[in-house]
C-alpha positions as CSV (number, residue, x, y, z in Angstrom):
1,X,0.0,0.0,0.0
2,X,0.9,3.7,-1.2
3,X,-0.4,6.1,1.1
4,X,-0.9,10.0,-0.2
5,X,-1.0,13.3,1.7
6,X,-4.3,14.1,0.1
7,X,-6.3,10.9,1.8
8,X,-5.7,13.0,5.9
9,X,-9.5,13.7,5.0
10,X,-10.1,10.4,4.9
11,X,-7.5,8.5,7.2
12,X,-6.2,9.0,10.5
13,X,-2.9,7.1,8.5
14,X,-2.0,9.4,5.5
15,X,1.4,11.0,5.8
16,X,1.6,14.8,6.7
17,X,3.0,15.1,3.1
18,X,3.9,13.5,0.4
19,X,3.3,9.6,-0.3
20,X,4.7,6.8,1.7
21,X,5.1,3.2,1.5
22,X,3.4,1.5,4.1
23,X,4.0,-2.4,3.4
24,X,2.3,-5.4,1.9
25,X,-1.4,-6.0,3.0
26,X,-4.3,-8.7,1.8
27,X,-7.7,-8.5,0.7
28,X,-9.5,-10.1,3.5
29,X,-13.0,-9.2,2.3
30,X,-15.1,-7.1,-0.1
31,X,-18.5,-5.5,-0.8
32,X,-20.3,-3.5,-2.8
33,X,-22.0,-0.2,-1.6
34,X,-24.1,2.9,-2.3
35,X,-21.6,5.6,-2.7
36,X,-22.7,9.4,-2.5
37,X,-23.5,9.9,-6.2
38,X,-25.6,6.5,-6.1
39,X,-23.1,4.6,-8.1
40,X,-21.6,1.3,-6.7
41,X,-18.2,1.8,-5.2
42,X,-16.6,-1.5,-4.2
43,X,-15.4,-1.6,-0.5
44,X,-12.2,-3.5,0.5
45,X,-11.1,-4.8,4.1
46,X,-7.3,-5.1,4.2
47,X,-4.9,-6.8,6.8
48,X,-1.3,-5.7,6.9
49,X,1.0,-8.8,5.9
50,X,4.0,-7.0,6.7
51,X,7.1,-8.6,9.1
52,X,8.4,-4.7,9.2
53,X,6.5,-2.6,11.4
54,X,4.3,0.1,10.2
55,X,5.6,3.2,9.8
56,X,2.6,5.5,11.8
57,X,3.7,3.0,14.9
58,X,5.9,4.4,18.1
59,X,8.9,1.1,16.4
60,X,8.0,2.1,12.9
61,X,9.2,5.6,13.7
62,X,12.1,4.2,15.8
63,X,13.0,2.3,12.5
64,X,12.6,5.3,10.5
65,X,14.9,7.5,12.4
66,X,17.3,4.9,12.9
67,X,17.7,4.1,9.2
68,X,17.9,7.7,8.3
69,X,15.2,7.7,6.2
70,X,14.1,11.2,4.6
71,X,11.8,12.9,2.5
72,X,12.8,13.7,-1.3
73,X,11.8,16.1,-3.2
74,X,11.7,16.8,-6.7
75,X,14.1,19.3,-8.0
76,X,12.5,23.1,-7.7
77,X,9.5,21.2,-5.6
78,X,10.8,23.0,-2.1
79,X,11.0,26.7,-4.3
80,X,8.0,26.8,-5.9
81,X,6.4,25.2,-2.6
82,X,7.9,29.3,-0.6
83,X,6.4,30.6,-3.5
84,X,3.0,29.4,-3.4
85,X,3.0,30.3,0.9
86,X,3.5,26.6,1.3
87,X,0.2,25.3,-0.4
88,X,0.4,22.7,-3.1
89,X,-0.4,23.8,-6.4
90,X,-3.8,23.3,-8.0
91,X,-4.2,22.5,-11.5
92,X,-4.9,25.0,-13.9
93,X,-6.5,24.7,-17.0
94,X,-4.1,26.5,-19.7
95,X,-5.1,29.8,-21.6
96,X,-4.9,30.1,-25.3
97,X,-2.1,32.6,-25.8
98,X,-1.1,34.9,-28.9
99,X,1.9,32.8,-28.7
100,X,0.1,29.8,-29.2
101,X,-1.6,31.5,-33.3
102,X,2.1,32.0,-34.2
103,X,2.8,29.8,-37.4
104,X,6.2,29.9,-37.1
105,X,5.6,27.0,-34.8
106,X,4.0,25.1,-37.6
107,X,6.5,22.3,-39.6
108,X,5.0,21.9,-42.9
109,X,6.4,18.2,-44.1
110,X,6.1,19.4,-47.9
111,X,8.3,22.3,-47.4
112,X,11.1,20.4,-46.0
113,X,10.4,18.0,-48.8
114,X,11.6,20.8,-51.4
């Protein structure tokens, strides 16, 4: 399992930031439900089937700190993180530009033909 900062408003168990392995786990059951919309959303029970401890427990952070394990970040992530007042950025849908009629930008296969 792959745990995400977004899923906090979900589980007690997602990482302040970032994702985070948290080990090997088995299906022990599944169902279907009513979700919010009305559609079916299939529900899963899972069972850790890890020997290494998990990482939110008081020897999964022991572990942690002991093996020097860190955060890593992207290149630029941490700059454009103090730009933005620490908030991850959204998505945003791109604007057509005046750059983007230019037709110098445009390879014409039959001129390079000549």
């Amino acid at each position: 399992v792959v745990r995400n900062y977004k899923g906090k408003k979900h589980s007690k168990f997602a990482p302040e930031e970032g994702n985070r392995y948290d080990g090997i786990y088995k299906v022990v059951r599944y169902w279907p439900e009513k979700g919010k919309s009305g559609f079916i959303v299939w529900k899963y029970e899972l069972r850790r089937d890890d020997p290494v401890p998990a990482p939110w427990t008081e020897e999964g952070r022991r572990r942690i700190e002991e093996e020097g394990y860190q955060m890593i970040y992207p290149p630029g992530y941490l700059e454009a993180q103090a730009e933005n007042n620490g908030t991850p950025a959204k998505g945003k849908k791109r604007t057509k530009s005046q750059d983007d009629d230019d037709e110098d930008d445009f390879i014409n296969d039959d001129d390079e033909a000549e």
